[in-house]
Structure formats: structure tokens, C-alpha cells
C-alpha positions as semicolon CSV with decimal commas, in nm:
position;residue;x (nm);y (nm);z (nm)
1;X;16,760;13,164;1,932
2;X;16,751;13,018;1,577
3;X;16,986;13,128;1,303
4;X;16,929;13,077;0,965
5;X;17,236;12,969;0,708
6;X;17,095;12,968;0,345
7;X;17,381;12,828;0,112
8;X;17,459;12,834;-0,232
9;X;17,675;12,516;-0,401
10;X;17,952;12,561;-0,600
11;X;18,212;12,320;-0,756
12;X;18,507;12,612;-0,594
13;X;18,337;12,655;-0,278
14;X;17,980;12,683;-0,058
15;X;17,860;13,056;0,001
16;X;17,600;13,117;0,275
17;X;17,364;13,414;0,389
18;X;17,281;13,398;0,758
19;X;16,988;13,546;0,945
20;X;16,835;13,601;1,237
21;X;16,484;13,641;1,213
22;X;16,442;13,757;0,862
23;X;16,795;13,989;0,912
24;X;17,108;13,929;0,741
25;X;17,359;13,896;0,984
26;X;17,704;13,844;0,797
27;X;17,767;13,622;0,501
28;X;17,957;13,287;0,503
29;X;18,202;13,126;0,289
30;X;18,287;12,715;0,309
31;X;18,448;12,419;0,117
32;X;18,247;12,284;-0,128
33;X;17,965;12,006;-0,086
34;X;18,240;11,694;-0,133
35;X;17,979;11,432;0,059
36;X;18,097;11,525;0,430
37;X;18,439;11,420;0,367
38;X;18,645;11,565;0,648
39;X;18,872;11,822;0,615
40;X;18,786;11,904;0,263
41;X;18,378;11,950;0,287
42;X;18,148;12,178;0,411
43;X;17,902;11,988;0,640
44;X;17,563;11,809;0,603
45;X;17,238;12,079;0,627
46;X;17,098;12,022;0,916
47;X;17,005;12,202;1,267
48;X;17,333;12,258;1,508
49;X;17,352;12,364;1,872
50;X;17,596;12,661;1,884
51;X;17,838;12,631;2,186
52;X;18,063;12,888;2,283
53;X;18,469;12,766;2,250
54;X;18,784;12,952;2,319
55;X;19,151;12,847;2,183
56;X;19,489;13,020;2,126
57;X;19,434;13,055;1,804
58;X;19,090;13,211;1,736
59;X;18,986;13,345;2,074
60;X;18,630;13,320;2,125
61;X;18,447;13,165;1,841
62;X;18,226;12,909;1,809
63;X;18,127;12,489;1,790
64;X;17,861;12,314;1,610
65;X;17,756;12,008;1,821
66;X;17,664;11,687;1,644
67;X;17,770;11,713;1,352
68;X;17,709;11,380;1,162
69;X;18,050;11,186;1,128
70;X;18,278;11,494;1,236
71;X;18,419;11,685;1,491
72;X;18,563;12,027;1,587
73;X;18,348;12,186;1,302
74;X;18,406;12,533;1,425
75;X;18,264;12,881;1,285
76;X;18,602;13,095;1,303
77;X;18,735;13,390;1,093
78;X;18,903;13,308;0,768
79;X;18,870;13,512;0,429
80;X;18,963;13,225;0,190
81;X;18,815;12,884;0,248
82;X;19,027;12,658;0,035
83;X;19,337;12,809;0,209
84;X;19,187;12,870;0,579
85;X;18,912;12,608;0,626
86;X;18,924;12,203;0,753
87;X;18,506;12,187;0,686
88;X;18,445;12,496;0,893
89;X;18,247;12,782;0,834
90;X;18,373;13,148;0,793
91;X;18,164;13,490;0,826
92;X;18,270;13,710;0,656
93;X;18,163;14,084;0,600
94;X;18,110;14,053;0,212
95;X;18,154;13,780;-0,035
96;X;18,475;13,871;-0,279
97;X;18,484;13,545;-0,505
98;X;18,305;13,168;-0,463
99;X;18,463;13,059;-0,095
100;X;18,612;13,407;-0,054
101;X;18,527;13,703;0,143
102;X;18,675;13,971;0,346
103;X;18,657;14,111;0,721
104;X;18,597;13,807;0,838
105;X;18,708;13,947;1,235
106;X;18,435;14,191;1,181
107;X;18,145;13,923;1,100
108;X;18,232;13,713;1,398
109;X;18,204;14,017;1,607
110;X;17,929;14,079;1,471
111;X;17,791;13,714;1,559
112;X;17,946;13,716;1,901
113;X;17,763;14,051;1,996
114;X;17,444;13,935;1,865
115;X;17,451;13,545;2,048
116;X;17,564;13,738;2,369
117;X;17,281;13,789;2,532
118;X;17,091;13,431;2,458
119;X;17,423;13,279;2,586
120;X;17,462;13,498;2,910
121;X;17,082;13,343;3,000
122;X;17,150;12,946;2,898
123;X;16,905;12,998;2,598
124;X;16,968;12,709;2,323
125;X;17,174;12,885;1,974
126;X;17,038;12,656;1,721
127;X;17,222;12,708;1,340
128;X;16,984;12,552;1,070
129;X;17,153;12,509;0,764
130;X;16,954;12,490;0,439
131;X;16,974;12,488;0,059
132;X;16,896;12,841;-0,057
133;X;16,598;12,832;-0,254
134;X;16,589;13,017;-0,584
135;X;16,255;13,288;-0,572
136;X;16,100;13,352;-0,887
């Protein structure tokens, strides 16, 4: 299973569009592009193994595997990036400002329901990140 994370860069924050075979699944909302700095940048594009994760604090969410000079890069729920995020990334329902959005609980459902079944049978959850490319 291959999900698709198209991102737009801004100076306040990264916003994202992610897909599943050509359907929008939930938006995203991240720190801005600050060269991979940890804790205060969203993370290289790339290709990521998903990996299901549970803690106390988000329940069942998710973590990206091999990311390039980080760790714990986690997709969790958060409406406000600058305020909730360490270089994560958020879905969120809708996008209400550059790194904010809301219903972020509802997204990751969302998410979780949709990766259940490709999990359950040991399929591979690949997240490729890429630049959003402007259409004409």
C-alpha cells in the first residue's frame, strides 16, 4: 500500500494533501522546511515505511522508519503544528490557517481504518512524500 503526501512550503508551516490511489484521504499540517533540523522541521521527501506504534499519550498512531538523521517522527493528531509538533506530521480533517487544521482525531481515524486491513495481512505501508507540483 502506497500513500501519497503532496506538500506545500511555507515560511509559517508545511501543508500536505494525502492520497491513496488518486483519493484524498485527510490533509496534513507540519513545521516548516528548516533543513531537517530536529524538533523544529518537517522531514526530508522521501519514501517511509509506516509502522504501527502505541503510547500513553496518542494511542494508536503511527512511525515513519528511516528517516534520514531523526527519530520518533510520528504521524499523531495535533491541530496546530508550531504548538503540537517536534517534526511530526498531523492529519487533520481540513486545513484552517498555514500549519493549522482541525479534527485532527477524526483524520487519524480515518488513516487507521483505511491502513487496517494492509496491516492485519503484513503488507508493506509505504508514505512517499513529495513537493506538490503546481498544474497549469
Amino acid at each position: 500500500m502506497v500513500l501519497v503526501l503532496n506538500r506545500t512550503y511555507f515560511p509559517e508551516g508545511t501543508q500536505g494533501v494525502l492520497e491513496w490511489n488518486g483519493t484524498i484521504v485527510c490533509y496534513t499540517i507540519e513545521l516548516p522546511w528548516l533543513g531537517n533540523q530536529r524538533r523544529i522541521s518537517c522531514i526530508p521527501e522521501g519514501e517511509y515505511i509506516l509502522q504501527k506504534r502505541f503510547s500513553p499519550k496518542f494511542k494508536w498512531h503511527f512511525l515513519l522508519l528511516e528517516v534520514p538523521g531523526r527519530a520518533l517522527i510520528l504521524i499523531h493528531p495535533a491541530n496546530d503544528a508550531k504548538l503540537e509538533l517536534l517534526g511530526c506530521i498531523a492529519p487533520v480533517t481540513k486545513h484552517t490557517g498555514i500549519g493549522k487544521g482541525s479534527a485532527s482525531k477524526k483524520a487519524l481515524l480515518k488513516l487507521k481504518a483505511l491502513t487496517k486491513v494492509a496491516f492485519k495481512q503484513n503488507e508493506k505501508v509505504i508514505l512517499k512524500i513529495q513537493f506538490k507540483k503546481e498544474t497549469l
